[in-house]
C-alpha positions as CSV (number, residue, x, y, z in Angstrom):
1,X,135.1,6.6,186.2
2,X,131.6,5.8,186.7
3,X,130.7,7.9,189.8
4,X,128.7,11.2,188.3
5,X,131.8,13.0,190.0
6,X,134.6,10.6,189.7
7,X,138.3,11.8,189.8
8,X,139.3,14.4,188.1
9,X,141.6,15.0,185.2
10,X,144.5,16.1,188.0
11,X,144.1,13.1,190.0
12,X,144.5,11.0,187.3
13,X,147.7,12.2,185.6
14,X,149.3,12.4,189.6
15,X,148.6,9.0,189.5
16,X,150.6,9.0,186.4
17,X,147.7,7.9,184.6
18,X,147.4,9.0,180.7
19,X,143.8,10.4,179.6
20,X,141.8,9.5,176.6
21,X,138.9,11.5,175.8
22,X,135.9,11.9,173.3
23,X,133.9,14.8,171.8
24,X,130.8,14.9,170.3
25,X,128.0,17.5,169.4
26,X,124.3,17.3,169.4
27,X,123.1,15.5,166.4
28,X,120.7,17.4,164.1
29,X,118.1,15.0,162.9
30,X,117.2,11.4,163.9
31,X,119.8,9.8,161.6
32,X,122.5,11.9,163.0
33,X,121.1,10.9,166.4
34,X,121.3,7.3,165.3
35,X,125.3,8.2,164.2
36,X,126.2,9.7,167.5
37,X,125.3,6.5,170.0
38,X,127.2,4.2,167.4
39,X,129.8,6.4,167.6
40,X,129.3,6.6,172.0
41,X,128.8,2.2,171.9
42,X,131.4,1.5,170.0
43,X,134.1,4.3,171.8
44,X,132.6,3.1,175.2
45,X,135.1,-0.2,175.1
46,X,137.9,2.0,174.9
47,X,137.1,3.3,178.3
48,X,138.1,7.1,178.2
49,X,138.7,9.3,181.1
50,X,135.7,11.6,180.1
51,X,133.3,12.4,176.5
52,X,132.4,15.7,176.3
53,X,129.7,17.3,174.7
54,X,129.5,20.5,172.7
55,X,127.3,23.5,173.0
56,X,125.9,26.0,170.2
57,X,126.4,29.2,169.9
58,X,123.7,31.1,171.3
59,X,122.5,28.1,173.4
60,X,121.1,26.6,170.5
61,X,121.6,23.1,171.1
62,X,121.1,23.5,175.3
63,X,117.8,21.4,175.4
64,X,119.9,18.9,173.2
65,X,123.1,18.8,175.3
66,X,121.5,18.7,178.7
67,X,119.9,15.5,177.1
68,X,122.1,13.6,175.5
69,X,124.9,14.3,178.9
70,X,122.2,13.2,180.7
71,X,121.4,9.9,178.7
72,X,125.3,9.4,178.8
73,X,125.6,9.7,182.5
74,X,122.2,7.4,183.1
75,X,122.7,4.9,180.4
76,X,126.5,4.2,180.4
77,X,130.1,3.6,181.6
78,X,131.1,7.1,180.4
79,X,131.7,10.5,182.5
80,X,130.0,12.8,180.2
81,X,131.1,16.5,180.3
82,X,128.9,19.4,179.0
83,X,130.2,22.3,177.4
84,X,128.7,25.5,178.5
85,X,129.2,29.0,177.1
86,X,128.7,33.3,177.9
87,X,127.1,33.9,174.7
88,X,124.0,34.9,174.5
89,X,122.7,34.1,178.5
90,X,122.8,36.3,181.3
91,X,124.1,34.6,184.6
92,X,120.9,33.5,185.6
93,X,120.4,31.6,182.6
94,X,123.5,30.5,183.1
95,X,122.9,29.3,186.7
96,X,120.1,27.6,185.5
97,X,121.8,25.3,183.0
98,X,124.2,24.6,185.5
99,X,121.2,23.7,187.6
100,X,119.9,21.6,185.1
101,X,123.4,19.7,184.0
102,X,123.4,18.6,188.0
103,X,119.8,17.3,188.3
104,X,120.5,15.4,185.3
105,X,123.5,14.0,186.9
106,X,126.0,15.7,185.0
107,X,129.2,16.9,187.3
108,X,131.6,17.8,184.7
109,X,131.2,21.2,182.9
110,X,133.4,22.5,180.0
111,X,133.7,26.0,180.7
112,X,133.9,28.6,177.5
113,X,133.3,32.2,177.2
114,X,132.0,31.3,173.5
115,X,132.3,32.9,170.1
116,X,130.4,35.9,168.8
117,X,127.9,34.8,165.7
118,X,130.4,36.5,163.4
119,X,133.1,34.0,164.4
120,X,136.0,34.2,166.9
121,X,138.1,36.7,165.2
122,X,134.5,39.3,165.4
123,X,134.5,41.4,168.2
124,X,132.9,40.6,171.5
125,X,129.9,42.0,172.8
126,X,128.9,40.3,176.9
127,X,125.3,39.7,176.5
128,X,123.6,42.6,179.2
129,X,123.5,40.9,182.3
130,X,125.5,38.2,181.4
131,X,129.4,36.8,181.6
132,X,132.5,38.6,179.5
133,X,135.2,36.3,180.2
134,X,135.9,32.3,180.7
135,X,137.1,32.4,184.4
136,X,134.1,34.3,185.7
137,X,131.9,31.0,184.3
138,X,134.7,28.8,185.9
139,X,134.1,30.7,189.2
140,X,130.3,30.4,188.7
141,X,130.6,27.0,188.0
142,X,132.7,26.5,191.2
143,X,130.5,28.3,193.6
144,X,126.8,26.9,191.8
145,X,127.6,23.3,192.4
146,X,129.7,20.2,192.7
147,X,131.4,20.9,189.6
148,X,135.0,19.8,187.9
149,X,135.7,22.4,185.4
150,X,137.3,22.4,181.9
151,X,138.4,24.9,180.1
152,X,139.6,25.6,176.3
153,X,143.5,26.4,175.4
154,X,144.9,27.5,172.1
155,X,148.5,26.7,171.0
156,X,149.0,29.1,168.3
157,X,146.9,32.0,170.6
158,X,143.2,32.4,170.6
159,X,142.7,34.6,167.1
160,X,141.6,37.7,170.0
161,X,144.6,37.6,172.0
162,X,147.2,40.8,172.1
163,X,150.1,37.7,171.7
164,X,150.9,34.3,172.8
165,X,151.9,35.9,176.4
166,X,148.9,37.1,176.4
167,X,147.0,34.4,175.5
168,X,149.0,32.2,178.3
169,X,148.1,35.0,180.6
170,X,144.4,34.2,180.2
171,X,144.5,30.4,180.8
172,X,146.4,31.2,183.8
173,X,143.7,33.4,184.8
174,X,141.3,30.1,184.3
175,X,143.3,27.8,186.1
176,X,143.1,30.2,189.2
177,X,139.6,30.7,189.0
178,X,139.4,27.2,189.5
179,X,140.0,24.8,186.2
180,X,141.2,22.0,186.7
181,X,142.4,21.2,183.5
182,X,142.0,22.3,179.5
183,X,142.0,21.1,176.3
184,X,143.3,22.6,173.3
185,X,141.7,23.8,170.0
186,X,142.9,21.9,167.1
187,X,146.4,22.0,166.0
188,X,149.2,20.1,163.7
189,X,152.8,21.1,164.8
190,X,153.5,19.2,168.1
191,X,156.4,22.1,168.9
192,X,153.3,24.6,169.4
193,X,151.6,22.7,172.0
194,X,154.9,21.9,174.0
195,X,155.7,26.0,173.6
196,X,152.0,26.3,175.3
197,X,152.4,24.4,177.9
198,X,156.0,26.0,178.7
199,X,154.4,29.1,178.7
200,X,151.8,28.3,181.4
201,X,154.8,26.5,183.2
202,X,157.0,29.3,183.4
203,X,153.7,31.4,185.1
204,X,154.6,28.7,188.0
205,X,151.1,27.0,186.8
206,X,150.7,23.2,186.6
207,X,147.6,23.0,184.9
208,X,147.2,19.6,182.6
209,X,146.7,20.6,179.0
210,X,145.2,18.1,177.1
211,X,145.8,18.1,173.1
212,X,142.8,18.0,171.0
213,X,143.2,16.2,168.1
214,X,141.5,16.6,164.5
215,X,142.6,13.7,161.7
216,X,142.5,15.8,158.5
217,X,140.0,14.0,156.2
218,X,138.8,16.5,154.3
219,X,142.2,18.7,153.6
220,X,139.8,22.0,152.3
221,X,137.5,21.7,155.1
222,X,140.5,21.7,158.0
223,X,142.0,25.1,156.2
224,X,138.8,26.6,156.1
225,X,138.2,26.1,159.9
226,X,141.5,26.4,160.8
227,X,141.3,30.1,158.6
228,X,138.3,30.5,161.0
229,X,140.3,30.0,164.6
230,X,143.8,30.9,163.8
231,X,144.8,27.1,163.4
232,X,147.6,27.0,160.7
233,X,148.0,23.6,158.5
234,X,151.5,23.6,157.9
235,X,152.1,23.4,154.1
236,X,154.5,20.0,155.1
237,X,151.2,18.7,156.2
238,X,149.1,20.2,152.9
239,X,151.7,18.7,150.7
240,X,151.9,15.4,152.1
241,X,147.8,15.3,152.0
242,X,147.8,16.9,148.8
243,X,150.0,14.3,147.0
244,X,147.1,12.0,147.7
245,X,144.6,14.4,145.4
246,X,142.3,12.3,143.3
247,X,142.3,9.2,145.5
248,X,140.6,9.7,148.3
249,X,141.0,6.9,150.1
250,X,144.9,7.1,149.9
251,X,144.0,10.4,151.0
252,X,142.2,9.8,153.9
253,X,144.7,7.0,154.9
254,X,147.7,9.8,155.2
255,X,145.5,12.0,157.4
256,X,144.9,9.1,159.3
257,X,148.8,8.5,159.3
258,X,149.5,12.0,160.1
259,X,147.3,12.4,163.0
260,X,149.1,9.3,164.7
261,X,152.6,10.2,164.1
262,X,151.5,13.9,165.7
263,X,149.9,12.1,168.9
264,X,152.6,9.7,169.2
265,X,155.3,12.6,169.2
266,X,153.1,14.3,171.9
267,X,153.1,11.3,174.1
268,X,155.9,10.4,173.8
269,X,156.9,14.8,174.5
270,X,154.8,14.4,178.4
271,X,151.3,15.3,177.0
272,X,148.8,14.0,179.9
273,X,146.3,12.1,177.0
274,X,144.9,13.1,173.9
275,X,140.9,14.4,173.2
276,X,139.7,13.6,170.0
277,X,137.6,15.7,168.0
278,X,135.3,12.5,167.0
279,X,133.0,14.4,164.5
280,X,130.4,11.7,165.9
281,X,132.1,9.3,164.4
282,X,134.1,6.2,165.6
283,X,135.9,5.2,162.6
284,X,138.9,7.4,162.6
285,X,139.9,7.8,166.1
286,X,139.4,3.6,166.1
287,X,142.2,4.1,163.2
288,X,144.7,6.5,164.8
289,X,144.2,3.7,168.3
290,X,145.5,1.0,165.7
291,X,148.2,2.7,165.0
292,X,149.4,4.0,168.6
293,X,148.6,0.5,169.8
294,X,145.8,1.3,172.1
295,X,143.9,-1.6,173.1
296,X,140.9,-2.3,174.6
């Protein structure tokens, strides 16, 4: 998929096509700049569908993704997809991006409404003239340009939802606005993603749902974040880590293990691909590949 537009995420899976994808986020400082296109050159061989590319909160890395989409779109094989969120820009600003994401040849846009600076579970405030919900940037998105649009799911609910019907209600809501596909947060119990995407079926919705996936390498630092954005580890997936304690490359190696039996399960379930959550790094998602017997 080298056009700047290319096929989308639906045309592929009605092709019965599976869809491999990358994440990264702008690098900090020169030698995590250096880190990310290692990680981008050596993932490139593995030709996936799409690599997206995350935004801060606040806009804080927008000079940063606009560039490094850009470089992506000019430089290599990949279809790069920016991230783009409500917080903290007003709809101009936000046209503008978009504006900007096009001129640099970037067609794909991962749509988000964002999360307040307190963290997702903090209550939201729209920034005064801006967006307050995900499908009005999907419909702005739409309307400002040639764009395929993303958008973010959440298998155990989005730690703001009423419920889990609730939550489903909401994709729904962004798949009629006009995304064309989502990816999901982070999560470790295949049986919750397959109870999402029932959900959305039963709402007469075929939207793909693409699992995202996050190898557990550093078991306190995945229940921390998942603390953060509702994301349980299970405590079958804490103890089996856990065991491991004081040897952390055994350690490493059964987060590694347990990230491939969870993808393998969801393939083999009907799940349209998997996303990986790459940290901007290569070195683990090249490990889970090895063990689902993904080639190049």
């Amino acid at each position: 998929m080298t056009d700047g537009r290319g096929r989308s995420l639906a045309d592929l899976i009605q092709r019965g096509e599976r869809s491999f994808s990358f994440e990264f986020f702008p690098p900090k400082d020169a030698a995590g700049e250096e880190q990310l296109w290692q990680a981008v050159a050596t993932l490139e061989a593995y030709r996936p569908t799409f690599v997206s590319v995350t935004y801060g909160a606040g806009g804080g890395t927008r000079d940063s993704t606009v560039r490094i989409t850009g470089r992506i779109a000019r430089e290599t094989s990949l279809l790069p997809m920016a991230h783009l969120t409500c917080v903290g820009h007003t709809r101009g600003e936000l046209e503008s991006i978009l504006d900007e994401y096009a001129a640099a040849g970037v067609h794909h846009v991962m749509a988000l409404r964002g999360d307040p600076s307190d963290g997702p579970r903090a209550p939201w405030t729209p920034t005064e003239g801006g967006l307050t919900y995900a499908t009005e940037l999907v419909e702005l998105a739409r309307a400002r340009g040639d764009f395929r649009v993303g958008v973010a799911a959440f298998p155990e609910g989005h730690p703001s939802a009423e419920s889990l019907d609730h939550d489903a209600d909401v994709l729904v809501a962004k798949a009629r606005a006009g995304a064309e596909f989502a990816v999901t947060q982070m999560f470790f119990r295949a049986a919750d993603y397959f109870a999402l995407v029932q959900r959305v079926r039963d709402r007469g919705v075929d939207l793909p749902i693409l699992p995202g996936i996050m190898p557990i390498l550093n078991l306190k630092a995945i229940r921390r974040q998942g603390e953060l954005i509702g994301t349980e580890v299970p405590e079958e997936v804490v103890a089996r880590i856990a065991a491991h304690d004081g040897d952390a490359v055994s350690m490493r190696a059964e987060g590694i293990a347990a990230a491939a039996e969870l993808c393998e399960k969801l393939l083999e379930g009907g799940a349209p691909g998997l996303h990986f959550y790459t940290l901007n790094r290569s070195r683990a998602t090249l490990e889970i590949f090895e063990k689902l017997d993904v080639s190049v």
